[in-house]
Backbone bond lengths (Angstrom), bond angles and torsions (degrees), N, CA, C in turn:
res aa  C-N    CA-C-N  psi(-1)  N-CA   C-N-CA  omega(-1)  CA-C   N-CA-C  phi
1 X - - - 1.446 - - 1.537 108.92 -
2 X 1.293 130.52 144.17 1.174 140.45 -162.98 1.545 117.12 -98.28
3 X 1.063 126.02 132.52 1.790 111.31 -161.83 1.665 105.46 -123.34
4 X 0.825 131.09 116.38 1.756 144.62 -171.68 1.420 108.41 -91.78
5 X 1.715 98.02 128.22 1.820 109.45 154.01 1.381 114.44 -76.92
6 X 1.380 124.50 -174.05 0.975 99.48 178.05 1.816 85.87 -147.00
7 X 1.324 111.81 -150.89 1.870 94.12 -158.10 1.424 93.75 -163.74
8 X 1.138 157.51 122.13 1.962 139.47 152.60 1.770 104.30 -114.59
9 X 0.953 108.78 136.63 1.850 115.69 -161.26 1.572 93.88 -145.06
10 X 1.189 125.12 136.54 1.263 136.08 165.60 1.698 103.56 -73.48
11 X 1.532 99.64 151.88 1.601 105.97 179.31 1.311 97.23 -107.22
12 X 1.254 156.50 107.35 1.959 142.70 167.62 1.977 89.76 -60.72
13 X 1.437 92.99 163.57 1.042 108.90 162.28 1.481 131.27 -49.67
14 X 1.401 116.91 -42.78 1.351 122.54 -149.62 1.536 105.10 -122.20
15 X 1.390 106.73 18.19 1.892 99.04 170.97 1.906 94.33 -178.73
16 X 1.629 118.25 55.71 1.160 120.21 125.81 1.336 128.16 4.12
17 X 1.331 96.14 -86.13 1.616 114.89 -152.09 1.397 99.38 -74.45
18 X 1.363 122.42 -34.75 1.447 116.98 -172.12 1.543 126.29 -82.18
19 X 2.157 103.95 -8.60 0.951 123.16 150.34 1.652 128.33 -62.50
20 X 1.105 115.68 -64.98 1.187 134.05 153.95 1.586 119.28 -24.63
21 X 1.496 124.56 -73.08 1.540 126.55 160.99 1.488 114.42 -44.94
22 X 1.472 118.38 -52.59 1.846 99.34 170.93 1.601 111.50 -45.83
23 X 1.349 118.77 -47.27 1.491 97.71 -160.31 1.232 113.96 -93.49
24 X 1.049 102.38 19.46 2.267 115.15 -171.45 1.693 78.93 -109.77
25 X 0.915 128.43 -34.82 1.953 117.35 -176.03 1.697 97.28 -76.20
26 X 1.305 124.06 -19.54 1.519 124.98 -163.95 1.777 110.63 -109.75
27 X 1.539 104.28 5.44 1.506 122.95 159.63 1.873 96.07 103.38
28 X 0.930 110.52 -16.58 1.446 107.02 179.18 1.496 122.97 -46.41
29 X 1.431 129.53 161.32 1.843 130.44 -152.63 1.435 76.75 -134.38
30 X 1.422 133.15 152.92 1.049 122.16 152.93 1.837 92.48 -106.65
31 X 1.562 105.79 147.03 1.606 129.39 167.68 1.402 102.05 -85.62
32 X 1.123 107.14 -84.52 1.604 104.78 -145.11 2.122 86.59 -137.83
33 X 1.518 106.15 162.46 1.627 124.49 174.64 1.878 87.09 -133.43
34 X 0.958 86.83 124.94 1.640 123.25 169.22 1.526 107.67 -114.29
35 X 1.459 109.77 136.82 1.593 113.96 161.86 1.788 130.16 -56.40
36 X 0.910 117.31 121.13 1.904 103.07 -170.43 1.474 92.18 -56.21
37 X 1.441 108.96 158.85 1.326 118.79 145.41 1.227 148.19 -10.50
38 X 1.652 100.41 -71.93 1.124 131.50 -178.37 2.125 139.37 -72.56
39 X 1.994 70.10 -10.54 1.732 112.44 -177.91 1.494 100.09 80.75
40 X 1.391 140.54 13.53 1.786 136.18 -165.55 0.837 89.65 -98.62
41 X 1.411 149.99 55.44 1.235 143.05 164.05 1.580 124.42 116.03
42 X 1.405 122.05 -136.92 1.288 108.67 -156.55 2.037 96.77 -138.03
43 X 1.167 114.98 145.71 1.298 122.27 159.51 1.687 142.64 -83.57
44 X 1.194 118.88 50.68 1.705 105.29 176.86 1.167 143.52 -28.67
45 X 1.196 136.25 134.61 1.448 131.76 -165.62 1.428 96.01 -134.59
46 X 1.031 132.68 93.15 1.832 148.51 150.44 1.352 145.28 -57.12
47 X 1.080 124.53 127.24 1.757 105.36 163.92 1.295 118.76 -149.57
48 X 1.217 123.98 168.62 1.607 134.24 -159.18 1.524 115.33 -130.93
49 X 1.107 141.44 161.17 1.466 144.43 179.88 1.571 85.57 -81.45
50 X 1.545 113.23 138.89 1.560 112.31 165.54 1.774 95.10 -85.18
51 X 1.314 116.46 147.88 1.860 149.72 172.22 1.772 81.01 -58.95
């Protein structure tokens, strides 16, 4: 059975994607984008196979 980390990363407005590509090069899945709180952007929620 396979056992998962899991990851939460803020999205800023203005570089998403370049958030997103660092942690997809660092094995990360993205789940789900949620709105922040605060409305400044966006929330990622991630996870990875644990080693």
């Amino acid at each position: 059975m396979s056992k998962w980390e899991y990851f939460i990363t803020p999205l800023p407005l203005h570089t998403p994607g370049a958030v997103l590509n660092m942690h997809g090069e660092e094995g990360w899945e993205l789940v789900q984008i949620t709105p922040a709180p605060n409305g400044t952007g966006a929330v990622a929620y991630m996870k990875r196979e644990k080693a």
